[in-house]
Structures are given as C-alpha cells and as structure tokens.
C-alpha positions in Angstrom: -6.9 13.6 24.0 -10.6 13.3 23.1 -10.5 16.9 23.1 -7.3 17.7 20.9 -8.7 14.9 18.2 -12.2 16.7 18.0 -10.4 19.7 16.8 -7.8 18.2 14.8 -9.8 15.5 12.4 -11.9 17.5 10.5 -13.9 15.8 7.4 -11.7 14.4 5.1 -11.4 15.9 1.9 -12.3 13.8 -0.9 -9.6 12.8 -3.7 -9.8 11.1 -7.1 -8.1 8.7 -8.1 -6.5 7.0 -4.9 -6.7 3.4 -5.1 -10.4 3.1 -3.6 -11.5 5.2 -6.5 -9.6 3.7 -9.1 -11.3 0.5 -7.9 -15.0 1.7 -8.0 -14.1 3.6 -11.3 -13.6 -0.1 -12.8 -16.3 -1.5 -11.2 -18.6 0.7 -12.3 -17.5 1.0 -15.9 -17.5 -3.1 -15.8 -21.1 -3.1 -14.6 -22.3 -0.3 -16.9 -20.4 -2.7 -19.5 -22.8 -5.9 -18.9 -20.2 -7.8 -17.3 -20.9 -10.0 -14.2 -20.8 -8.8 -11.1 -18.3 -11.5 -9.3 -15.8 -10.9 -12.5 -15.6 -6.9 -11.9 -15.5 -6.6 -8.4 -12.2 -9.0 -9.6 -11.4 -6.3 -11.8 -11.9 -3.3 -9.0 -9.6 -5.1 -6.9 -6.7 -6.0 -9.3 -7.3 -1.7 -10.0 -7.2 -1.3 -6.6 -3.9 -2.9 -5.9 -1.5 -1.8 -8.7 -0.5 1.1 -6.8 0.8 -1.4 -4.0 2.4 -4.0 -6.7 3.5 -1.5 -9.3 3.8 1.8 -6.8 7.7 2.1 -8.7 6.7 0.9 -12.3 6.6 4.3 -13.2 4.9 3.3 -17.0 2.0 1.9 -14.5 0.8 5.1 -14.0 1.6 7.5 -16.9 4.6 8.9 -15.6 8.0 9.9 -16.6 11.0 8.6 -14.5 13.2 11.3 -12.7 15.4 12.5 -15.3 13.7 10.4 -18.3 12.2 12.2 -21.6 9.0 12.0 -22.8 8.9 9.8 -25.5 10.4 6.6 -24.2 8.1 7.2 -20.9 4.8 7.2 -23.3 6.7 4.2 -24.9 7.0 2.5 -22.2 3.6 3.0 -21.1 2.4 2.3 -24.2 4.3 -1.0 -24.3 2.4 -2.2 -20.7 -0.6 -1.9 -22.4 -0.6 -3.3 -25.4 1.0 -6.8 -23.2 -1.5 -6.6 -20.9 -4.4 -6.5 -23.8 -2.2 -9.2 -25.6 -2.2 -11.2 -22.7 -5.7 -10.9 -21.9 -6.2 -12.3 -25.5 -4.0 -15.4 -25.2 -6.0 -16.2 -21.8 -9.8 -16.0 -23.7 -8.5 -18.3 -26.5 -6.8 -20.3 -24.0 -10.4 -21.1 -21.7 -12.1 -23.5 -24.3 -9.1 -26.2 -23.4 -9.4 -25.9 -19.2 -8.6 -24.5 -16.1 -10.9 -21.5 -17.3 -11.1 -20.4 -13.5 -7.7 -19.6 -13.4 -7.8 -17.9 -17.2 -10.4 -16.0 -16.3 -9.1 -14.6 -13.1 -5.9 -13.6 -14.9 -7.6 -12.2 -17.6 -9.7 -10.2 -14.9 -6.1 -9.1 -13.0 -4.8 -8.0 -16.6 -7.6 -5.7 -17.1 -7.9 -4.2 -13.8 -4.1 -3.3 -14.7 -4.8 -2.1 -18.0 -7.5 0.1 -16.2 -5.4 1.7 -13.6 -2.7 2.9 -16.2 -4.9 4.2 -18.6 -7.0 6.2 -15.7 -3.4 7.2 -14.1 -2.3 8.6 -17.3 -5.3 10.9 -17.7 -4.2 12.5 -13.8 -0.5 12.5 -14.6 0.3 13.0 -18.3 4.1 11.7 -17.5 4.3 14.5 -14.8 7.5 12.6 -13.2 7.5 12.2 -9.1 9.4 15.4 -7.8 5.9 17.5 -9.5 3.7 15.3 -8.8 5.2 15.2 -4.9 5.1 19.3 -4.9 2.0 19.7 -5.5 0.2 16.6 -3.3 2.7 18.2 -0.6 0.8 21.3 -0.9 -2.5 20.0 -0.8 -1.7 18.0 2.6 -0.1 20.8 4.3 -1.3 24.0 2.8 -4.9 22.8 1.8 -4.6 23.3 -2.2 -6.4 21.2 -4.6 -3.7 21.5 -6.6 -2.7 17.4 -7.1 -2.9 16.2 -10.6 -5.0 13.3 -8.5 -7.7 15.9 -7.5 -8.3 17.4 -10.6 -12.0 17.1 -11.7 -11.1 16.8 -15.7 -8.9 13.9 -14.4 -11.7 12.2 -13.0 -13.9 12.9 -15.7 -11.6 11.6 -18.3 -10.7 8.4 -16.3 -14.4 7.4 -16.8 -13.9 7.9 -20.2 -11.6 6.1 -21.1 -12.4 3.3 -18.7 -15.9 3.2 -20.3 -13.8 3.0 -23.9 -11.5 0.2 -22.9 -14.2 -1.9 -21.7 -16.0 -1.7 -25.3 -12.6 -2.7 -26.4 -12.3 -5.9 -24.2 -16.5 -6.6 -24.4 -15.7 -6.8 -28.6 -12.7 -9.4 -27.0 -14.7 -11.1 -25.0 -17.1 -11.7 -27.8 -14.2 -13.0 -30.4 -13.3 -15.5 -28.1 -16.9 -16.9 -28.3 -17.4 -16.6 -24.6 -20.9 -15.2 -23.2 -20.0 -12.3 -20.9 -21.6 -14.1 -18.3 -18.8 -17.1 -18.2 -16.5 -14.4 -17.1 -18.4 -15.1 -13.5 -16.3 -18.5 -13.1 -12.8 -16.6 -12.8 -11.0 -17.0 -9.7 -11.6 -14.2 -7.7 -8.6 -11.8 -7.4 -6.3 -11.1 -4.5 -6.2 -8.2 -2.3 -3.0 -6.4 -1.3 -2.4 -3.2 0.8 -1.6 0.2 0.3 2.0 0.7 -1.2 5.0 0.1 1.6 5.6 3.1 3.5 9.3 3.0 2.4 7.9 3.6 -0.9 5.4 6.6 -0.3 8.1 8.3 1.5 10.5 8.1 -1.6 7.6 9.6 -3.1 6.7 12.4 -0.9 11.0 13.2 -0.6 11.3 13.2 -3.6 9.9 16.9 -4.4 13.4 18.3 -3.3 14.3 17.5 -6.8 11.8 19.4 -8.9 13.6 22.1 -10.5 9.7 23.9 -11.0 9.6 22.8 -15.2 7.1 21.7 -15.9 7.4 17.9 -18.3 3.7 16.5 -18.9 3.2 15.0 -22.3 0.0 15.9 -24.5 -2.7 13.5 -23.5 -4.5 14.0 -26.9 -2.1 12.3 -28.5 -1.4 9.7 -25.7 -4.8 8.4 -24.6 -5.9 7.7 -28.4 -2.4 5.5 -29.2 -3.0 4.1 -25.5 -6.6 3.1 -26.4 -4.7 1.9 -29.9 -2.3 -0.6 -28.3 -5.1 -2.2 -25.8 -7.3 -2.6 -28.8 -4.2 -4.5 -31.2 -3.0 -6.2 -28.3 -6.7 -7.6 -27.5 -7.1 -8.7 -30.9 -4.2 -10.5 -31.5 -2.0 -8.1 -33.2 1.2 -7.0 -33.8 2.6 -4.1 -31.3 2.2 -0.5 -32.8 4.8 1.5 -33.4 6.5 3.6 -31.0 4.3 6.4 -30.0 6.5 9.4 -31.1 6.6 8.0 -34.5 3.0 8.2 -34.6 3.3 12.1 -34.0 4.7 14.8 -31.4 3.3 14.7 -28.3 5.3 17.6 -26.8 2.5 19.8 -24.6 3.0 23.8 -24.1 4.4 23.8 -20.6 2.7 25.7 -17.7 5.1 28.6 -17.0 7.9 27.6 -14.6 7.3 27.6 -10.6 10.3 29.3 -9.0 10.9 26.6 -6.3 13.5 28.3 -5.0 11.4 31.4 -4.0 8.8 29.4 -2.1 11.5 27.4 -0.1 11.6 23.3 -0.7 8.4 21.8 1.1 9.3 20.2 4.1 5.8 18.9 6.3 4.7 17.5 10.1 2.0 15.6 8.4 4.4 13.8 6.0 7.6 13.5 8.2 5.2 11.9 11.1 4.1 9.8 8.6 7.0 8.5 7.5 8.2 8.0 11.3 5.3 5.5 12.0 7.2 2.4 11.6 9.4 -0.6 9.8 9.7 1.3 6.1 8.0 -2.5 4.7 4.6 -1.8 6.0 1.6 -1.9 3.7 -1.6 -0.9 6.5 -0.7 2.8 6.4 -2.9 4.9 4.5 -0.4 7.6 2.0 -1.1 10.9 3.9 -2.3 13.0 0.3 -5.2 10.1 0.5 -7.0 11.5 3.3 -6.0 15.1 3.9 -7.5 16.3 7.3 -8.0 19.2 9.3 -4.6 19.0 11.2 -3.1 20.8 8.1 -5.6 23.8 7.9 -5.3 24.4 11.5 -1.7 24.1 12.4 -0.3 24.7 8.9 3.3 22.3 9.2 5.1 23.6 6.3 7.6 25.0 5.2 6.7 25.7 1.4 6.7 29.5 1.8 8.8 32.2 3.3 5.9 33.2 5.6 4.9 31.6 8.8 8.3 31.0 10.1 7.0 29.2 13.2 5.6 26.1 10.9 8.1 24.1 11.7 8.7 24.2 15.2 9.2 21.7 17.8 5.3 21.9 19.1 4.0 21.3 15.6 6.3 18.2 15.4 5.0 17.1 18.5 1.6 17.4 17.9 1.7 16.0 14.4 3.5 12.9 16.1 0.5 13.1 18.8 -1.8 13.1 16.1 -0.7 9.9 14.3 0.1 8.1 17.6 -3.8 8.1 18.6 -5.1 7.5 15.0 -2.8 4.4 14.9 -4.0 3.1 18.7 -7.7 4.1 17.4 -7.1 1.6 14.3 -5.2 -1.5 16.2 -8.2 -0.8 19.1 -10.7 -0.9 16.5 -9.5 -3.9 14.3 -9.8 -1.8 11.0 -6.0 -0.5 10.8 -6.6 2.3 7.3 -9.6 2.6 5.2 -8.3 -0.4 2.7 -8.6 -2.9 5.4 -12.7 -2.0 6.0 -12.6 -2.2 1.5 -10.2 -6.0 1.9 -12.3 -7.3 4.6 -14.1 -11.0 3.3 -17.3 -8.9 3.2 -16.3 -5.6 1.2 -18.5 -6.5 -1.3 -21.2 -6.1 1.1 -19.6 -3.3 2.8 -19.2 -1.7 -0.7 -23.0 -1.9 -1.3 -23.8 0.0 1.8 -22.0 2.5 0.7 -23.9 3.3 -2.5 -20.8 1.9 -4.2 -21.3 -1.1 -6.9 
C-alpha cells in the first residue's frame, strides 16, 4: 500500500478561496488594518467557518439559488451585508454599558461573515451551484483550473475588497470611541468543521442540472453597492435600496457550454468521497479543496466522450482504496483533514510556522 500511495498523492494543488484561505485573507487584511492580533485571528476564524454554518445560505457566498434570477440573489446578498455591518454597529455602541467581551466577540464573528461574502462574491458573481459544481468537477477529475475558486483575479480582488471593508469598519471602530486595541478583550471566536458531507455532495450532484448558460451577475456593479450597504449598515443607517434599482447588473454571458456533448460529469474521486461515511460529518475535507495526483493519473471521469474505460470497476476500486488509507492515515495520526491541524488549541502557533499571520 506504501507503494500505490507514493504514486497516487502527488502535491496538492493549491486553491483560493477554500475556507483556510478565506481565513488568512481576513487575518491578514485585519493585521495590515492595525487591529489586534487576538481580535483578527477571531475574525479569520468566524471567515473560516461560514462555509460550515452558512454552506446552504446561498446569499453567503454571492450566489444565485438553482432556478433564482439575478436581481433578488444580489438583493439578497446585499441585504446580509448591510445586517451584518448594522449589527456590528449596534454591538460597538452597545460596549460602553458591559459585557464588552461578549460585544466584541460578536462584533468580531459579524465581520469575519461580512468578509467571507464579500470575498465569495468576487469568485462567484451569483454563478448558481450546478456551474459552479461543473467546473470544480473538472478541476478534480480532469486537472483544469477552471473553478471560479481558483481563479487568480478572484484572489486578487478578494484582497481588495477585504482591505476596503476593513477601512470601512476601522472608521466604525473609531465612531464608537473605542481604541482599536480594546477590540483585543472580545471573546475569542469558535471553531467549526468543514461543511457536512451531506452537504458537499448536494453540491458536487448537483452539476447534472446545469443546462451550460452561463448566469453570473456584473461584479462592477455588485462589489461597489456591496461595499455601499456594509458602509450604511456600519454607520447606523437606513438599508439602501434594492440593488437593481441602483442600475443593471446583467453581465455579457460567456458563450454556452454544450453539456450535452461532453456527457454529464460523473467522478471516482467525488463518488468515493461521498461514500466515506454518516452524510452529518464535518472532519472530511471537500475533494475540489485538495485536488491530488489520483485524478491526473487515473483520470475517473466521465465528462467527455473519450476515455471510455474512466469509469470502470478498477478505478472505483482504487479510488475507494485511496480514501480508505487516507482516512486510517488521519484517525492513526490524530489530525483527521487539514482543518483540524488549523482548529487545534495551538493554530495560532501552528499558523505562525507556516509564514501565515
């Protein structure tokens, strides 16, 4: 076996925007801000976990529901984050009468929230779940970089408008006549897990719906009001109008993919994934996290009409192999997916040796 998993786990290809990187994009924006360093790892972490408390909320991460319309997806979206910044607000006022620990942590939850959605909707653009699923499906079991999560401008403009929101909440901050470095005595944030297994499945089946149109909204038009309706909500104000009355934000559509022609994507890698257990577990790390070298070797697809062999009864076997050995390697090791090393008591520490934050 230590044979067959020399050649099979090849260096993990890296990904943006998975929930690790959401969390060090916060972090680091929070630090570059001036902020304390106990109140944004607080922040990283409450980034971190949105995708397991919110994995459904599709206005948590910029997307259109299966069979929605644009506008009331942006809406909605836009509604989350103008409550979150609102909320935020009502917590700093609320810390000059008590319990400021608590305020503070909430008000450090909120914003790791805010974060996430905003740095979603740069990836996703309210490209609803069956696109979003092709494409991640490809890059698992073809080896594409074709996931809106991969894309480098994504990343790019997550950092920006990270670094923009936390100007936004400094100017808060700073309203509320708190020094940024009281923000330190907020309870620290919780940790979850990675989204339930039941739930990344749904996600990764759900590509047999994608008719090959292409829906993503104009992000020049939805980042600014986004940006907008954090900014009102943390100063108090009244909630903006709906974003299509602001303006259109129709985008010119990338020409349709004929779905039909390249077969619907079934994969190894994702059905042994979603074999690995009771659908409610959390300690599973999503398979379009950390690609390996199981899909450029054995190729277990069946996106195109070539390669007829992809999915036979070997490459099932081996793909169920494959994840049986990682699996006994994590419960052998104590460390049971890459969140639990970040979750450990000492991932701050852990964090540091890794160049992180």
């Amino acid at each position: 076996m230590r044979t067959l998993s020399v050649l099979l786990l090849l260096p993990a290809s890296g990904l943006a925007l998975t929930q690790p990187d959401h969390q060090q994009i916060a972090v680091e924006s929070c630090r570059h801000a001036g902020l304390p360093k106990p109140f944004c790892l607080s922040v990283g972490r409450a980034a971190y976990d949105t995708d397991a408390e919110a994995w459904e909320e599709l206005s948590a991460h910029g997307q259109i529901p299966e069979g929605g319309e644009a506008c009331s997806a942006a809406a909605a979206t836009q509604g989350r984050i103008f409550q979150l910044g609102t909320s935020i607000h009502l917590q700093l006022g609320a810390t000059q009468s008590g319990a400021r620990g608590e305020l503070l942590g909430r008000v450090a939850q909120g914003l790791g929230r805010a974060l996430h959605t905003i740095e979603d909707t740069c990836a996703h653009a309210g490209m609803p779940n069956p696109q979003h699923a092709f494409w991640s499906d490809s890059d698992v079991c073809q080896g594409t970089h074709l996931s809106p999560d991969v894309q480098p401008e994504a990343l790019g403009c997550a950092r920006r408008e990270t670094d923009a929101a936390l100007i936004q909440f400094v100017d808060a901050v700073i309203a509320a006549q708190l020094l940024p470095d009281e923000l330190a005595e907020g309870d620290p944030s919780p940790w979850t897990r990675y989204p339930n297994l039941g739930e990344v499945c749904d996600f990764m089946n759900s590509v047999r719906a994608w008719d090959g149109v292409d829906r993503r909204w104009d992000n020049q038009r939805v980042l600014p009001a986004l940006a907008s309706a954090f900014g009102r909500g943390l100063t108090g104000e009244e909630a903006p109008p709906p974003i299509c009355a602001q303006g259109d934000i129709t985008r010119r559509p990338e020409a349709p993919i004929d779905v039909a022609a390249r077969g619907r994507m079934t994969c190894t890698i994702t059905d042994a994934f979603c074999l690995a257990g009771d659908a409610a577990r959390n300690d599973l790390a999503p398979p379009f996290y950390t690609p390996d070298g199981f899909a450029a070797l054995l190729y277990g697809c069946t996106l195109g009409s070539q390669r007829p062999w992809r999915s036979t009864p070997l490459m099932v076997g081996l793909a169920l192999v494959l994840v049986g050995w990682r699996l006994a390697r994590r419960r052998s090791s104590g460390h049971p997916a890459e969140h639990t090393a970040q979750a450990h008591p000492r991932a701050e520490e852990r964090s540091r040796n890794r160049g992180g934050f």
